[in-house]
C-alpha positions as CSV (number, residue, x, y, z in Angstrom):
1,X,18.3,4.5,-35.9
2,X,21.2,2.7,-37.4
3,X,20.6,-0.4,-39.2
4,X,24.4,-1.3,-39.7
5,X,24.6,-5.2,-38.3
6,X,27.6,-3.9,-36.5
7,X,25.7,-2.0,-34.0
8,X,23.0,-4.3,-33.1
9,X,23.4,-5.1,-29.3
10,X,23.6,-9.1,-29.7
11,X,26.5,-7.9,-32.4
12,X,28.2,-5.7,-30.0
13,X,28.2,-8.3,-27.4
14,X,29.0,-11.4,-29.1
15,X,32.0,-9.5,-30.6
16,X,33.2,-8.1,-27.5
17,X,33.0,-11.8,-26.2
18,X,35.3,-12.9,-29.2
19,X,37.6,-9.9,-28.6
20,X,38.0,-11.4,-25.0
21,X,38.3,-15.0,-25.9
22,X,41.1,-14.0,-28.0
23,X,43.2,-11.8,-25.3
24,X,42.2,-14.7,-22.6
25,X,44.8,-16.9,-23.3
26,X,47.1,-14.3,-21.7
27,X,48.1,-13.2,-18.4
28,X,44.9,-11.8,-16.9
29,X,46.4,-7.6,-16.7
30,X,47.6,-8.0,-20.1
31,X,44.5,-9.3,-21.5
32,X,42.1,-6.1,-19.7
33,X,44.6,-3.7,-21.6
34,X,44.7,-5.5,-24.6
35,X,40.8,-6.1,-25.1
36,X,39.8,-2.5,-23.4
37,X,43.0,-1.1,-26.9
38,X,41.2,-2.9,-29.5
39,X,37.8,-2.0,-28.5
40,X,39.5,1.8,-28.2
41,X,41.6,1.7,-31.3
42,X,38.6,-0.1,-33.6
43,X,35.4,0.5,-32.5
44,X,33.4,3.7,-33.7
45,X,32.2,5.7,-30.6
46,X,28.4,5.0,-31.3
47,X,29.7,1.4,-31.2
48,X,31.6,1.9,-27.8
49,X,28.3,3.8,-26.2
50,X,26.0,1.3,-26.6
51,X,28.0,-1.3,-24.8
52,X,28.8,1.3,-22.4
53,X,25.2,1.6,-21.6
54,X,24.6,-2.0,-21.8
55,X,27.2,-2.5,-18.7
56,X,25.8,0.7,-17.2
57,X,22.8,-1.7,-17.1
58,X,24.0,-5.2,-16.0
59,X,26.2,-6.4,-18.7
60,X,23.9,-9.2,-19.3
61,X,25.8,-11.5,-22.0
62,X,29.1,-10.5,-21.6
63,X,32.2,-12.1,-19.7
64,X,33.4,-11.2,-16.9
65,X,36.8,-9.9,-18.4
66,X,35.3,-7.9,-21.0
67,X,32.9,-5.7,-18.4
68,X,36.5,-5.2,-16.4
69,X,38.3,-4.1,-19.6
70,X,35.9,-2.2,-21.1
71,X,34.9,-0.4,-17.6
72,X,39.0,1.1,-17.9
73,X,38.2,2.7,-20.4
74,X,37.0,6.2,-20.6
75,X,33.5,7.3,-21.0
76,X,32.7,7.9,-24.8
77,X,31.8,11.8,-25.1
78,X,28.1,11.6,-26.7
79,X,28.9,14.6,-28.6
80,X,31.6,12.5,-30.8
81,X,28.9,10.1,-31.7
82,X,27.7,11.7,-35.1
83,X,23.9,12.5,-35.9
84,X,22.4,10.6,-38.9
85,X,20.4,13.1,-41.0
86,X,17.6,12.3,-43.2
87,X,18.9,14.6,-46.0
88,X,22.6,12.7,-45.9
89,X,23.6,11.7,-48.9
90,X,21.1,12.8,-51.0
91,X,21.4,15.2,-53.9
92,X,20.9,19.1,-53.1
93,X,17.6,20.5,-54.3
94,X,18.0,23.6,-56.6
């Protein structure tokens, strides 16, 4: 499990929320394509999943225009979300 602040759910949620406070000051179609591209273009898929899931399940905490962006968007492939392994990063054993 990932300890990265990023990927907390609160985290995922209040920055999707700031993503769409930003675009919603624009005209409403240009603001679902322009949050649903940044969340496409910057967040890592793991990232994307678990706020997939979490609108899978309600959405609870997010705005409306942010479950409509992020819902155009096309399901994140699980098998692009890379497995953390124990041994990562550590030093070979001879």
């Amino acid at each position: 499990m990932s300890h990265d602040s990023h990927d907390s759910l609160p985290r995922l949620i209040y920055m999707a929320n700031q993503i769409g406070a930003f675009f919603a000051t624009q005209k409403h179609d240009r603001a679902v394509v322009g949050i649903a591209k940044h969340v496409k273009d910057f967040w890592e898929p793991r990232m994307r999943a678990k706020i997939e899931d979490h609108i899978a399940e309600g959405g609870e905490g997010l705005t409306p225009l942010v479950v409509e962006s992020l819902k155009t968007l096309p399901p994140v492939k699980r098998t692009d979300i890379p497995v953390a392994r124990a041994a990562d990063g550590l030093p070979a054993h001879h």
